[in-house]
One Martini backbone bead per residue (centre of mass of N, CA, C, O) as a GRO file, in nm:
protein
  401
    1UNK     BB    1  -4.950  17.798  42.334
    2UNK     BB    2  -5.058  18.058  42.168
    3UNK     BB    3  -4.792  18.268  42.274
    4UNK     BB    4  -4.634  18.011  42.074
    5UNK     BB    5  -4.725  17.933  41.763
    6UNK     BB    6  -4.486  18.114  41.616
    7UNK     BB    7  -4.263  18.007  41.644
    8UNK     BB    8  -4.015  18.083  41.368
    9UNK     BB    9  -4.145  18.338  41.272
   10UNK     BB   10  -4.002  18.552  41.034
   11UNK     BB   11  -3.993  18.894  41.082
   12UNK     BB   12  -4.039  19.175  40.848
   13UNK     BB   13  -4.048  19.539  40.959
   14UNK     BB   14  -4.142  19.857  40.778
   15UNK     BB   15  -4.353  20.007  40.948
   16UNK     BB   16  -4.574  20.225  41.066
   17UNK     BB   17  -4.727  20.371  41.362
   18UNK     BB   18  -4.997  20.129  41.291
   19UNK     BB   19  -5.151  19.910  41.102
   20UNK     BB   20  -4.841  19.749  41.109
   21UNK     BB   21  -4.785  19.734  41.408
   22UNK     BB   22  -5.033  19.571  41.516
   23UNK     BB   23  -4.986  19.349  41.355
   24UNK     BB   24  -4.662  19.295  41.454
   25UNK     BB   25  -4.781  19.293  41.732
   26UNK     BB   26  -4.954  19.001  41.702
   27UNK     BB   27  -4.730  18.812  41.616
   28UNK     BB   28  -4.531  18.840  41.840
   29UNK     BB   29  -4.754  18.749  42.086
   30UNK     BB   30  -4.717  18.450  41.909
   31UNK     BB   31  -4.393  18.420  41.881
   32UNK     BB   32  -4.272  18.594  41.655
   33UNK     BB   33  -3.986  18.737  41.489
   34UNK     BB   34  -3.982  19.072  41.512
   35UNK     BB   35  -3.831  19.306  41.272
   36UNK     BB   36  -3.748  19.667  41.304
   37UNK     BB   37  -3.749  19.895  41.065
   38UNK     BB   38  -3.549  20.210  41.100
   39UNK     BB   39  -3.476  20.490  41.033
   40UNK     BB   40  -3.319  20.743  41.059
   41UNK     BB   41  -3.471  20.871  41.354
   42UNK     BB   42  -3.728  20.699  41.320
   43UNK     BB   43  -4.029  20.645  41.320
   44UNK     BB   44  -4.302  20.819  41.355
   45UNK     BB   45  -4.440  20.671  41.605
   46UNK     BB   46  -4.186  20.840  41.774
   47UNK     BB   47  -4.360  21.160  41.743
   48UNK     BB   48  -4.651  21.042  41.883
   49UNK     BB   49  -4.808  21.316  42.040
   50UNK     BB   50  -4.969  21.313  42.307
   51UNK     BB   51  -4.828  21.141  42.526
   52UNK     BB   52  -4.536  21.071  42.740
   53UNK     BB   53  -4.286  20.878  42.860
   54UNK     BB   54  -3.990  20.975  42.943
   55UNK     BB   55  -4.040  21.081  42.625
   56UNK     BB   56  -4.168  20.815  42.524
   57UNK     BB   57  -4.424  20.717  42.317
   58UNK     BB   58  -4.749  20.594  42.398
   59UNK     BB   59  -4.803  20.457  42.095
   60UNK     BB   60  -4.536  20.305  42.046
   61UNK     BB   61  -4.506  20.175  42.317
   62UNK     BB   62  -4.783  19.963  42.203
   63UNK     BB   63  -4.720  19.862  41.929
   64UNK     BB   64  -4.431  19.719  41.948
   65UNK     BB   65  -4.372  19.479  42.143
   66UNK     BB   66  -4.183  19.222  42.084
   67UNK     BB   67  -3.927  19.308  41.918
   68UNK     BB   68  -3.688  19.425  41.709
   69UNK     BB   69  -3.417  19.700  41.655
   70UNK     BB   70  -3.347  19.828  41.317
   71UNK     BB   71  -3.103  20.065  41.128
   72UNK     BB   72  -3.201  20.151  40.784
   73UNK     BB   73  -3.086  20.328  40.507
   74UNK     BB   74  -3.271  20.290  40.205
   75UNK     BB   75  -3.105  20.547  40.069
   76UNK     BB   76  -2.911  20.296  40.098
   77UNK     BB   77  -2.747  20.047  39.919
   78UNK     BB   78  -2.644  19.874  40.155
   79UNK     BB   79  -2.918  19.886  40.330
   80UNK     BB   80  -3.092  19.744  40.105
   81UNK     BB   81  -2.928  19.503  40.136
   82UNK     BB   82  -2.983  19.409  40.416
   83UNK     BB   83  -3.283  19.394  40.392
   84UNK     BB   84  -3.242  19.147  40.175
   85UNK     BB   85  -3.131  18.957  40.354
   86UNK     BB   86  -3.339  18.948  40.566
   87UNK     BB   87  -3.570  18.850  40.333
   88UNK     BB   88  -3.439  18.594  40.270
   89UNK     BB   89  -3.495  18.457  40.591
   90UNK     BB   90  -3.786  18.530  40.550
   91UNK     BB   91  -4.172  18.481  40.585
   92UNK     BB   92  -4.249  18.801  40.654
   93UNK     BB   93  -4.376  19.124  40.492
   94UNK     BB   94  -4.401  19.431  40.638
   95UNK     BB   95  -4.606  19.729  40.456
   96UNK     BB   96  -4.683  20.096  40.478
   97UNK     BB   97  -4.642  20.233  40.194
   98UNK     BB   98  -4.705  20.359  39.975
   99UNK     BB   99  -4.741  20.315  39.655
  100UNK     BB  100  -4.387  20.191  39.491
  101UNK     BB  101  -4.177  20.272  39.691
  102UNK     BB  102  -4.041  19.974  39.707
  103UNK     BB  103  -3.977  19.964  39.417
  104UNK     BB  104  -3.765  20.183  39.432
  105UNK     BB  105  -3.596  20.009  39.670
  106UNK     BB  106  -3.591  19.723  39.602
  107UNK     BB  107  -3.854  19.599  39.804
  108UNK     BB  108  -4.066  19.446  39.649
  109UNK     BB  109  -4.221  19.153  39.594
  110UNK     BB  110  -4.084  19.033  39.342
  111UNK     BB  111  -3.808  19.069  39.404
  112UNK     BB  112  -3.823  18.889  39.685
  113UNK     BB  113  -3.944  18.663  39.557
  114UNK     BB  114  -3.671  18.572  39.377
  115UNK     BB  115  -3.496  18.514  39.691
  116UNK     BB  116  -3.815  18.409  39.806
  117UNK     BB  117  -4.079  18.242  39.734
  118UNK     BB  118  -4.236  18.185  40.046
  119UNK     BB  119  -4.294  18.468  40.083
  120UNK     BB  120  -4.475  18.688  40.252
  121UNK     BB  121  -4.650  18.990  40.133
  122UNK     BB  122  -4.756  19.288  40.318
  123UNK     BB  123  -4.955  19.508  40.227
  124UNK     BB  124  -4.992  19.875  40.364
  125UNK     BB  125  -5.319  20.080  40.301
  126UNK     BB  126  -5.553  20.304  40.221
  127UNK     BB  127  -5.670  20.209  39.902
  128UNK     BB  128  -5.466  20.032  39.762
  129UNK     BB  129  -5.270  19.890  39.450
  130UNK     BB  130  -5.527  19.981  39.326
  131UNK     BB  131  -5.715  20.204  39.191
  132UNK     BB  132  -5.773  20.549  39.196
  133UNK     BB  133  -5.654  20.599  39.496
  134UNK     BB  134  -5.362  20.482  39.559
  135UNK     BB  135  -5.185  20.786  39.562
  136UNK     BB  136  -5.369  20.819  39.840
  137UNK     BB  137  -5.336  20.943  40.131
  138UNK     BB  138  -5.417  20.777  40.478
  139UNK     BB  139  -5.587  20.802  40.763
  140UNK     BB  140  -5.775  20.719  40.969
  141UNK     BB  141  -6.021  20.970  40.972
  142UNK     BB  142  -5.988  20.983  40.632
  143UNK     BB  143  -6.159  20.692  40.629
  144UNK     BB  144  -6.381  20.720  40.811
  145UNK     BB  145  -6.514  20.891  40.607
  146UNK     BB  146  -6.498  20.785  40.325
  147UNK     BB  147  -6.633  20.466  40.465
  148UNK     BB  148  -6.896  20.635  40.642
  149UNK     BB  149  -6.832  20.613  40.946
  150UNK     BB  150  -6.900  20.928  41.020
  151UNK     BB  151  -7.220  20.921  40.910
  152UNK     BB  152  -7.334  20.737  41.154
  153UNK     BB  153  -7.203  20.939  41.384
  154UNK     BB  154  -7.393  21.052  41.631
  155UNK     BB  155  -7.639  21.302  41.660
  156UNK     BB  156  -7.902  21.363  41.461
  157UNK     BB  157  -7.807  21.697  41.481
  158UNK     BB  158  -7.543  21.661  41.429
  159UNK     BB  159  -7.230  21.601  41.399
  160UNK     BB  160  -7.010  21.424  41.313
  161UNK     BB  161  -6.809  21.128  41.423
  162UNK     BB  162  -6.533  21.007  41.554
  163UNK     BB  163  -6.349  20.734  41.646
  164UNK     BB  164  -6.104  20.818  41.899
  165UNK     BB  165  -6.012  20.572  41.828
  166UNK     BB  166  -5.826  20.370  41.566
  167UNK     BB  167  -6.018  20.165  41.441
  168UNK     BB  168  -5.907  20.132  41.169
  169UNK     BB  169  -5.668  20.050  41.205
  170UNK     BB  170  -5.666  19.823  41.405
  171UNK     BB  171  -5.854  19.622  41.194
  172UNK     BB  172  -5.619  19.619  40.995
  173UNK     BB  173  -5.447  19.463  41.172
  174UNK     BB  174  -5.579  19.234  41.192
  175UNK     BB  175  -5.664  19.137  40.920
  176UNK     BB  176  -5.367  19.130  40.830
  177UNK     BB  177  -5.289  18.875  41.012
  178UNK     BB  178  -5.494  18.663  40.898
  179UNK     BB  179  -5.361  18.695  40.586
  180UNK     BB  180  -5.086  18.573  40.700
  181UNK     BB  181  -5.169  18.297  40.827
  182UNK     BB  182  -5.281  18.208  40.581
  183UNK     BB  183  -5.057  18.268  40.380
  184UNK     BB  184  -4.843  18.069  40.509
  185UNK     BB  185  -5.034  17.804  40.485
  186UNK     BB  186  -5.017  17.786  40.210
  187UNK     BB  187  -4.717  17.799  40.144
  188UNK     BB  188  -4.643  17.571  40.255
  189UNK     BB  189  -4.810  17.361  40.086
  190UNK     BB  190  -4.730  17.505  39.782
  191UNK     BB  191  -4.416  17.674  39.804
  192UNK     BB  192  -4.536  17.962  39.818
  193UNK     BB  193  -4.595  18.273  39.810
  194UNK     BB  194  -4.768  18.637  39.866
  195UNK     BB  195  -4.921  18.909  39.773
  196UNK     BB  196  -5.060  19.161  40.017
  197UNK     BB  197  -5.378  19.347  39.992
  198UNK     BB  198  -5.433  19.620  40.287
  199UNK     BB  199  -5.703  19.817  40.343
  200UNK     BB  200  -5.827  20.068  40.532
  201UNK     BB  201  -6.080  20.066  40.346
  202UNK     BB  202  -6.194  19.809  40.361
  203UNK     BB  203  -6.190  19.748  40.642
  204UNK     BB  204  -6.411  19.972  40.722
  205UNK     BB  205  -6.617  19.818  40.538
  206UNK     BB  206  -6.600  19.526  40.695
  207UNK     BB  207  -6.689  19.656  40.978
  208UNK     BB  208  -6.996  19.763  40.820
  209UNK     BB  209  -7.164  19.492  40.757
  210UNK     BB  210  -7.436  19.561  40.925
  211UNK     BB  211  -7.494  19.831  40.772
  212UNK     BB  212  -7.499  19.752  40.452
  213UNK     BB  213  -7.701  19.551  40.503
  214UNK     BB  214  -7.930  19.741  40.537
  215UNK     BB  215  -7.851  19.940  40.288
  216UNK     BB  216  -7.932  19.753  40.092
  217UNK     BB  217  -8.232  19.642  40.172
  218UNK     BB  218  -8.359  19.976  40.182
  219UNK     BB  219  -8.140  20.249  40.048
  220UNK     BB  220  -8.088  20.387  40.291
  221UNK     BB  221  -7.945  20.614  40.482
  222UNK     BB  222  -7.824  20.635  40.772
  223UNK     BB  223  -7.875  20.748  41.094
  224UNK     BB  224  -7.822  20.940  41.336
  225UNK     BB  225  -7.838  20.782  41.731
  226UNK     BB  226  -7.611  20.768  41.850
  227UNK     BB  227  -7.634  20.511  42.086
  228UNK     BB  228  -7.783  20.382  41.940
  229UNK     BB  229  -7.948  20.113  41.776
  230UNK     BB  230  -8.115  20.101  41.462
  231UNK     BB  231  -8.277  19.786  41.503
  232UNK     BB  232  -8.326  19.872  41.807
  233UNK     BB  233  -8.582  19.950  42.079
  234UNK     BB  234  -8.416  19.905  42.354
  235UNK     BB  235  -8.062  20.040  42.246
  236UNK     BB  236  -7.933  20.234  42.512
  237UNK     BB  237  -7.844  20.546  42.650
  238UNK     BB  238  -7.922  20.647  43.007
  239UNK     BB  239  -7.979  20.848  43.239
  240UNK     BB  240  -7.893  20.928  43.562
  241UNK     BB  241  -7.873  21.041  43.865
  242UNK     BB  242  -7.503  20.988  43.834
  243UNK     BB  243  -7.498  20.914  43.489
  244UNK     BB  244  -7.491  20.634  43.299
  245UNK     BB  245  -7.677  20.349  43.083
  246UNK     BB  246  -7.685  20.062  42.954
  247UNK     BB  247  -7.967  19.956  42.735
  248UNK     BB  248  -8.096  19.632  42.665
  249UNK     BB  249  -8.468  19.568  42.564
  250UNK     BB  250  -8.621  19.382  42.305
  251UNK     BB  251  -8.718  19.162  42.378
  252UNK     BB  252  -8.968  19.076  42.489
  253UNK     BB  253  -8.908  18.980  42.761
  254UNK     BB  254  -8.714  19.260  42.795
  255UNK     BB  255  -8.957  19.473  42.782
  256UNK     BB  256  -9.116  19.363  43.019
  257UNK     BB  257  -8.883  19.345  43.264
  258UNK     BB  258  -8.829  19.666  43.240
  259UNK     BB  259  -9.133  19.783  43.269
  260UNK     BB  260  -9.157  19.623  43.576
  261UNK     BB  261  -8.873  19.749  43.672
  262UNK     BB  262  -8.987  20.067  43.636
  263UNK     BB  263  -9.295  20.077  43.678
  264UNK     BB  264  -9.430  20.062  43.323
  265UNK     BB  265  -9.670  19.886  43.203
  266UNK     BB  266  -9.812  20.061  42.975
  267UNK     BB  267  -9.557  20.078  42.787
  268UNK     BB  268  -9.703  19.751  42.673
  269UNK     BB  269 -10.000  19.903  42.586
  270UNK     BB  270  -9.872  20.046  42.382
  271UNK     BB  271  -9.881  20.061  42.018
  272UNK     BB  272  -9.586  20.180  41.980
  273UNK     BB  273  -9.441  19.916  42.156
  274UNK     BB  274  -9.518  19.643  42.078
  275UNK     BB  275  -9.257  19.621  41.955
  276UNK     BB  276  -8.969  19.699  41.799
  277UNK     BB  277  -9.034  19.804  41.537
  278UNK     BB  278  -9.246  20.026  41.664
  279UNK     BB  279  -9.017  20.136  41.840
  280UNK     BB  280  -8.854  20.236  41.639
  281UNK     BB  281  -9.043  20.422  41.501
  282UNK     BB  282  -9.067  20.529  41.826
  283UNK     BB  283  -8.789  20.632  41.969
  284UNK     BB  284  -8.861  20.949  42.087
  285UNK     BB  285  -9.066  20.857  42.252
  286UNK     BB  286  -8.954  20.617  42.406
  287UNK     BB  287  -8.766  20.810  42.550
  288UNK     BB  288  -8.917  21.011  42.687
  289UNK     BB  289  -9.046  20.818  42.871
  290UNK     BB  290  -8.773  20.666  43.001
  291UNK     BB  291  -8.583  20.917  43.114
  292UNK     BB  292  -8.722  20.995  43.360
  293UNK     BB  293  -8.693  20.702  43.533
  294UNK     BB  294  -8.358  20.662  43.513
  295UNK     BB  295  -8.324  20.938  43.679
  296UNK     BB  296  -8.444  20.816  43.974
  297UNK     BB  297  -8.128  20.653  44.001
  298UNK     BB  298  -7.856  20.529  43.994
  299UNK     BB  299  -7.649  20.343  43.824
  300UNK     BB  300  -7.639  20.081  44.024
  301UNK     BB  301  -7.899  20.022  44.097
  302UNK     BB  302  -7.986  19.971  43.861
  303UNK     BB  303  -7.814  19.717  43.768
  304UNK     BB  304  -7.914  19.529  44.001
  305UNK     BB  305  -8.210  19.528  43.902
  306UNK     BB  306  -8.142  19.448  43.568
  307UNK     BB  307  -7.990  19.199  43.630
  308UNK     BB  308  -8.236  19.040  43.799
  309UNK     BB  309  -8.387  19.038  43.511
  310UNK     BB  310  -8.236  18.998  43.267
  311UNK     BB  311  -8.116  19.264  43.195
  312UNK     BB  312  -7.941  19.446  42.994
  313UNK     BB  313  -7.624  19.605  43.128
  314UNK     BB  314  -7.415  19.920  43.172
  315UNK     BB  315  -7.205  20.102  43.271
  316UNK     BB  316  -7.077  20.394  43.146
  317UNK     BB  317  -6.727  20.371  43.155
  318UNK     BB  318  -6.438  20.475  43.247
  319UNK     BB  319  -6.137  20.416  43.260
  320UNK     BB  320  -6.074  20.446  43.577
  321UNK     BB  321  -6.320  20.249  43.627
  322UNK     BB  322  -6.232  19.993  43.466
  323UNK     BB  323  -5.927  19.984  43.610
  324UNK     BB  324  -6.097  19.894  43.872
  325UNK     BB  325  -6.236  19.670  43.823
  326UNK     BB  326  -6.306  19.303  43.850
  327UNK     BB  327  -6.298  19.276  43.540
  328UNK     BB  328  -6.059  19.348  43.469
  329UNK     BB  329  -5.878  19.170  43.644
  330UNK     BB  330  -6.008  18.901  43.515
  331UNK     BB  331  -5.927  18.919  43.220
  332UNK     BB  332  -5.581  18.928  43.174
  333UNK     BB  333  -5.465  19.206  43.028
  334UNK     BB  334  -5.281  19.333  43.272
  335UNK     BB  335  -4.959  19.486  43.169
  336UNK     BB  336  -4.573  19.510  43.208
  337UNK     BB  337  -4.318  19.688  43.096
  338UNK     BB  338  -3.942  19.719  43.072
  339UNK     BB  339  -3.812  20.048  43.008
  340UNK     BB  340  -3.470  20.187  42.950
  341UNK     BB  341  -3.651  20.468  42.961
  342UNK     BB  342  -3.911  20.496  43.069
  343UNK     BB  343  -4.017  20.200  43.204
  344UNK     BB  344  -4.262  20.142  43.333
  345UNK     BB  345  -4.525  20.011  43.131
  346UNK     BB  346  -4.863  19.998  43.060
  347UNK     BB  347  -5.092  19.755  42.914
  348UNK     BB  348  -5.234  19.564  42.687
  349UNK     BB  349  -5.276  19.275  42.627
  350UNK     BB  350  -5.282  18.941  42.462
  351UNK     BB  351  -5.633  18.858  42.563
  352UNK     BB  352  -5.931  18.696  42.475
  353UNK     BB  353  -5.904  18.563  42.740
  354UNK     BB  354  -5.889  18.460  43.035
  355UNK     BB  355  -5.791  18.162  43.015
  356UNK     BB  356  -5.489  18.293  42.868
  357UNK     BB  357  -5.391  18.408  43.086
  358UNK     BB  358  -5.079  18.491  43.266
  359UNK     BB  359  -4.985  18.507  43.560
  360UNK     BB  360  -4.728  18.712  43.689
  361UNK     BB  361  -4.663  18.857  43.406
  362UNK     BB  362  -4.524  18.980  43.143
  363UNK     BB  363  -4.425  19.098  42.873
  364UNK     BB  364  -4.148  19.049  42.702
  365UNK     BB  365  -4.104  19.322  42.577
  366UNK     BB  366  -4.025  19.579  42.510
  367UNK     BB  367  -3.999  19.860  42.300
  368UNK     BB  368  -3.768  19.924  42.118
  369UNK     BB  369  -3.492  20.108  42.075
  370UNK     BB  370  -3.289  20.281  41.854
  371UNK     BB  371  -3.120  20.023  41.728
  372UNK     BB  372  -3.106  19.792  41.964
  373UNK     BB  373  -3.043  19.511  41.721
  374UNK     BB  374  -2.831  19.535  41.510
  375UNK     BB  375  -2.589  19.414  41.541
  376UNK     BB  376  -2.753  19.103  41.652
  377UNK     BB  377  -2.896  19.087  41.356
  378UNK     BB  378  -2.616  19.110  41.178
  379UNK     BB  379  -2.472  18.858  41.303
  380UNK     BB  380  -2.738  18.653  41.226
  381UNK     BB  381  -2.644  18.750  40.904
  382UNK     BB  382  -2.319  18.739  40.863
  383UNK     BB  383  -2.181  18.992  41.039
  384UNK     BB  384  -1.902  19.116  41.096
  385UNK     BB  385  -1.768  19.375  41.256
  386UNK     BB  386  -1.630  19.511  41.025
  387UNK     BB  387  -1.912  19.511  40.843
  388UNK     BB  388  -2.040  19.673  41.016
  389UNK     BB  389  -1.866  19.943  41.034
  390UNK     BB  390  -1.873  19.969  40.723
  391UNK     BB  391  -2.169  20.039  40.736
  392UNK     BB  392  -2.160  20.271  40.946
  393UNK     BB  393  -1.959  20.459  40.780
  394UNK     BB  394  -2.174  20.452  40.509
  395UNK     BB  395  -2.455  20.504  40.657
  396UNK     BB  396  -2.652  20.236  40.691
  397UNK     BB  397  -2.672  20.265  40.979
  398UNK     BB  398  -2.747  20.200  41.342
  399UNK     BB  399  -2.698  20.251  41.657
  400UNK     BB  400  -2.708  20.289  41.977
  401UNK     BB  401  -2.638  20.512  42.230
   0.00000   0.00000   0.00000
């Protein structure tokens, strides 16, 4: 299964906060033995709220799962000692600080490639390790600016608007994964490893693909349409008599399927609408005509009714909404971990379809408590009792309270 491909995967995890953290807890998701190194006191995302679950941050508890946690102080050099031995021993290195950072600390891509030459090491940062911004920091929100993509959303008059979940970092963490597995799979056969360099600005530039695509074809700087499609029209949201209801049907045979179940054949005979082409082009028109329309039924009966028709249709839904859906529970998404200080902690799992649910399991670990594996992790290299102490001791590491 594949919930177990990556067996036998050792990563170390320098990562913090969201876009690093995402990545190796989909490797870990995936079976990879992830190893999360955190300074003492803890990494950034354990400071990210609100809301917190009994104290503990419900962002860290998100992205750590499945994870094996040791704390070494990196500006202690016995610390950076063990991270080194650390990296001896393993596959992957995952690491989002500024660049220049690791190689301060004597744990960048030459060095440990050096004592490791199969490493795969991914760096990941705001707008990558080389070109005019390497040492400008950026989180989510200021690459969706900086990458246009809030230039893109909200309502035609309205201000920009950014996505309320941090979509940036989400898919540089898949990104970050993809070219990890790839550049495994190379070093495998190649037997040497390289350095990746993942930044959240090409991430979220490789996200508006289709916008890009757009506007290289036209010149045009895209206008914002709210929840319209840009390309297509109708294909947005519109209010219903007790909500909101997402209808796409621009395709011909689901524009005329719509206006006979709208009761409102005119609107195909109206010259403005006669295309996708001409909807889009007069699409504040067409919305005025169908608003009318949308409001007179709650928004149950229209999704019955234009699904009867073969119209794309879905309630816009909240998330109570969707958590309590006979679709959610299909989905085999809805995981629970068991924290040591949270306690049960409710997750989405990684669950590409249903077909690949595990029906009444949880997911593996919750996320370390900090220094939880410290011990464990240190004996598993080689360092007896003595020198764990004498470690401890050096202020090199921490144990967990």
């Amino acid at each position: 299964m594949f919930q177990q491909s990556l067996r036998g995967l050792k990563v170390i995890d320098f990562s913090h906060v969201l876009a690093g953290p995402v990545c190796t807890m989909m490797l870990a998701d995936m079976g990879a033995d992830v190893i999360k190194i955190e300074p003492p006191g803890g990494e950034l995302g354990r400071q990210i709220g609100p809301p917190w679950i009994g104290g503990e941050s419900a962002v860290y508890l998100s992205v750590n799962r499945s994870k094996r946690g040791i704390v070494l102080d990196l500006k202690c050099a016995q610390g950076r000692e063990v991270a080194q031995r650390l990296a001896r021993g393993a596959d992957v290195v995952v690491e989002n600080f500024r660049p220049g950072v690791m190689k301060g600390l004597g744990l960048d891509y030459p060095t440990l490639a050096a004592i490791n030459p199969r490493l795969v090491y991914c760096s990941i940062s705001a707008y990558g390790q080389q070109g005019p911004l390497r040492d400008r920091a950026g989180v989510d929100g200021i690459i969706q600016a900086a990458g246009g993509l809030m230039s893109t959303l909200g309502e035609p008059d309205g201000a920009p608007v950014k996505v309320s979940i941090p979509v940036t970092d989400m898919v540089t963490g898949y990104l970050a994964t993809i070219a990890i597995l790839a550049a495994r799979a190379s070093a495998q056969q190649r037997g040497h490893g390289e350095h990746l360099d993942i930044s959240l600005y090409n991430a979220t530039l490789m996200l508006q693909q289709i916008g890009f695509a757009s506007y290289f074809a036209t010149h045009t700087v895209p206008a914002r349409t709210g929840s319209a499609a840009p390309y297509a029209a109708p294909n947005e949201a519109y209010q219903t008599r007790d909500g909101w209801i997402m209808v796409a049907a621009y395709h011909p045979q689901r524009w005329h399927a719509l206006c006979t179940a709208l009761g409102a054949n005119e609107l195909e005979r109206d010259e403005r609408f006669a295309s996708n082409a001409s909807r889009v082009a007069h699409r504040q028109a067409l919305r005025q005509a169908l608003e009318p329309l949308f409001r007179q039924k709650d928004t149950d009966a229209w999704v019955q009714l234009l699904a009867a028709h073969d119209i794309l249709c879905a309630p816009v839904a909240t998330y109570d909404e969707v958590v309590r859906s006979p679709e959610y529970a299909a989905s085999g998404i809805d995981s629970w971990v068991d924290h040591p200080i949270a306690g049960p902690v409710r997750l989405p799992a990684f669950v590409p379809g249903p077909a690949h649910a595990i029906p009444g399991t949880r997911a593996a670990t919750a996320a370390p408590i900090l220094g939880e594996h410290t011990r464990q992790i240190l004996e598993e290299c080689g360092y007896n009792a003595h020198a764990i102490e004498t470690l401890e001791n050096a202020g090199a590491l921490g144990l967990p309270a």
